[in-house]
C-alpha positions in Angstrom: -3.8 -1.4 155.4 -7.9 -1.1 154.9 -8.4 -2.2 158.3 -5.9 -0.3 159.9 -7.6 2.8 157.9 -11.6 1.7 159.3 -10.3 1.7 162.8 -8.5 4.7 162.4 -11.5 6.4 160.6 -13.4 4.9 164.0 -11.1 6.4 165.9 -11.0 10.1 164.9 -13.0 13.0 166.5 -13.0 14.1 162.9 -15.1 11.6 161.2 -18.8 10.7 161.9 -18.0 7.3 161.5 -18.4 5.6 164.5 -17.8 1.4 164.1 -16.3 -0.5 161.5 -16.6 -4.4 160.8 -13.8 -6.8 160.3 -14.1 -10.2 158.9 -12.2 -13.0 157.5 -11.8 -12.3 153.0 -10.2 -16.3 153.9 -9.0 -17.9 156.5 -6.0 -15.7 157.7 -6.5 -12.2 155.9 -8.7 -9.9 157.7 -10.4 -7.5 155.3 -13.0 -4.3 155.9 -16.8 -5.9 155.7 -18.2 -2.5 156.6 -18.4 0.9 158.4 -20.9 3.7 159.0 -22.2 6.3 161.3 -25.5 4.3 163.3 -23.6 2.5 165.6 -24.2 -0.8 166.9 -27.4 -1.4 165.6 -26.0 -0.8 161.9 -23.2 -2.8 162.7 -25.5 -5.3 163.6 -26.9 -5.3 159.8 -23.9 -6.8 158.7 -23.6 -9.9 161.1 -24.5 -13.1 159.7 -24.6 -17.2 161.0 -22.2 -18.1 158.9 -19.5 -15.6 159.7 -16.6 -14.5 162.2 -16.2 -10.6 162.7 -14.5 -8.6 164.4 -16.1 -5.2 165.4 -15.3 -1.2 166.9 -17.9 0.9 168.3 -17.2 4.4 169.3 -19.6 5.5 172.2 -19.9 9.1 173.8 -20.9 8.3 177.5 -21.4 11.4 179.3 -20.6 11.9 182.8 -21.0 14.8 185.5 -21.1 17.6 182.7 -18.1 16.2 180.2 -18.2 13.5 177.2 -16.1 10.7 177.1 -15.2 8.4 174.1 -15.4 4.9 175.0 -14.7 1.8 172.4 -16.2 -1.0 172.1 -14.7 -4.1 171.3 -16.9 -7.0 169.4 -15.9 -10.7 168.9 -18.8 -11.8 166.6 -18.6 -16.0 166.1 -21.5 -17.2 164.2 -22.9 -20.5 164.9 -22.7 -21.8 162.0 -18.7 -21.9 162.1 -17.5 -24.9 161.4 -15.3 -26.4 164.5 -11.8 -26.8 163.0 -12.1 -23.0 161.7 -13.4 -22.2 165.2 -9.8 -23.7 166.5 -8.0 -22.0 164.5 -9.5 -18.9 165.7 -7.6 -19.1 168.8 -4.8 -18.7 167.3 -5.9 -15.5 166.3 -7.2 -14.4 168.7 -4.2 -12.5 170.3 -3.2 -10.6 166.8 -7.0 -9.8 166.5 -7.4 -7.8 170.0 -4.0 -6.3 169.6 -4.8 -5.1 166.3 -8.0 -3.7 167.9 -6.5 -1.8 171.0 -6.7 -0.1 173.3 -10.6 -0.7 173.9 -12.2 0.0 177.0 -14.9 -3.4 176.9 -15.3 -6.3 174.9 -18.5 -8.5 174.2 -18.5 -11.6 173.0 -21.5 -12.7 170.5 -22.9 -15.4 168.7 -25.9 -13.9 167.5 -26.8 -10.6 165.6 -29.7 -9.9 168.0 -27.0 -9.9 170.6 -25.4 -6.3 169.1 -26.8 -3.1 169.7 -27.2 0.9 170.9 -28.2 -0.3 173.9 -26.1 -3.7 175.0 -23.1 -1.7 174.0 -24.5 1.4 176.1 -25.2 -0.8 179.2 -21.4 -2.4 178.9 -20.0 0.7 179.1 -21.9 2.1 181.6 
């Protein structure tokens, strides 16, 4: 339920938060490692080597004279993942991005510097 509630909360035009981080509490429950309001590059903050985390970012793109929300899907596989986890991820893979949808890009990250305002700005665009 506390990740369905972060992406929610990610979701809503009423709430400044815009991205939340999900993450493995073991190897098959997902649980809430974070959420904020300074996008991207906070998210980033929270990514580490050793982890696999699953992240939203809500963008406001503006085109012609309108804004439009765009989200931001990131797939966050440290390299220090052992291999036999990193199988079993595939598995979970499907559950993971339906849980997440609808999105309107994904990236796909190994490294923290990888995640930020601007990559996730440039993918949308």
């Amino acid at each position: 339920p506390e990740v369905y509630e972060a992406l929610k909360d990610v979701r809503s035009d009423a709430s400044d938060t815009n991205w939340c981080l999900i993450g493995y509490a073991n190897e098959t429950t997902l649980s809430v490692l974070g959420k904020g309001n300074g996008g991207a590059d906070e998210l980033a903050q929270h990514l580490k080597s050793n982890i696999v985390a699953y992240g939203l970012v809500r963008e406001v793109e503006r085109f012609d004279l309108s804004d439009t929300v765009k989200f931001a899907f990131i797939n966050f596989v440290g390299e220090e993942i052992p291999r036999m986890f990193r199988a079993k991820l595939g598995t979970h893979s499907g559950k993971v991005k339906e849980v997440f949808t609808p999105y309107h890009v994904d990236l796909s990250v190994s490294e923290p510097s990888e995640v930020s305002n601007e990559s996730v700005a440039k993918v949308i665009k």
